[in-house]
C-alpha positions, -999 to 999 in steps of 0.1 A, spaced: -411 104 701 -429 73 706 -399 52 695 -379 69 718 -403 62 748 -406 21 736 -365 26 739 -366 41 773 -388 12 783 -371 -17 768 -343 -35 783 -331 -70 807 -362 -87 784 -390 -63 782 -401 -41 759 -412 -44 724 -395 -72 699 -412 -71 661 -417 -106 656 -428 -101 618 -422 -69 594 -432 -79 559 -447 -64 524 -483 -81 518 -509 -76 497 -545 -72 504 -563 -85 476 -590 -56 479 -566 -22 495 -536 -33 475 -498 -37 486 -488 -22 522 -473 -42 549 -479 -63 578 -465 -65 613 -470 -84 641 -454 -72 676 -451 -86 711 -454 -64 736 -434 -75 771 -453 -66 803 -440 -90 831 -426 -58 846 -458 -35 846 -478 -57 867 -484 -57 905 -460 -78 926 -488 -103 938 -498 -111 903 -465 -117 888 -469 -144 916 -495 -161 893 -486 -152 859 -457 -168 841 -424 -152 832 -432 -144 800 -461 -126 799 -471 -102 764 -498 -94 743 -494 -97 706 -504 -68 688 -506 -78 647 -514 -46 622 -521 -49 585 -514 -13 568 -527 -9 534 -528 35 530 -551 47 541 -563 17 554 -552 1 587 -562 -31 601 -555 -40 638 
C-alpha cells in the first residue's frame, strides 16, 4: 500500500529516489541494512514559497535497520 501511494506520487522529478540501499553492520545489533532516501517536495509547497526556495528542494531521510532495531 504505501509503495503504491510513493508511486502515485512520483513522476516529471518528484517523488522518492533511494540514494543508498546497502547491507551494514552495526557493531553492537548485528548485520541489517542501511538506506538513505530523498524525498522530493518542490511540488507540495505553496506557490509563493516555491518563489523563494530553489528547484530542488528534499529532505533526506537516512534509516539504519538492524531487527528489531531501527535507527532513523
Amino acid at each position: 500500500m504505501i509503495s503504491k501511494h510513493s508511486l502515485e506520487q512520483s513522476g516529471g522529478g518528484e517523488g522518492v529516489e533511494v540514494v543508498r540501499n546497502e547491507p551494514d553492520t552495526h557493531p553492537q545489533y548485528g548485520p541489517g541494512q542501511v538506506t538513505e532516501k530523498r524525498i522530493y517536495l518542490n511540488s507540495k509547497l505553496p506557490s509563493w514559497m516555491r518563489k523563494f526556495v530553489p528547484m530542488i528542494f528534499y529532505v533526506t531521510e537516512k534509516a539504519w535497520n538492524f531487527y528489531p532495531y531501527t535507527i532513523t
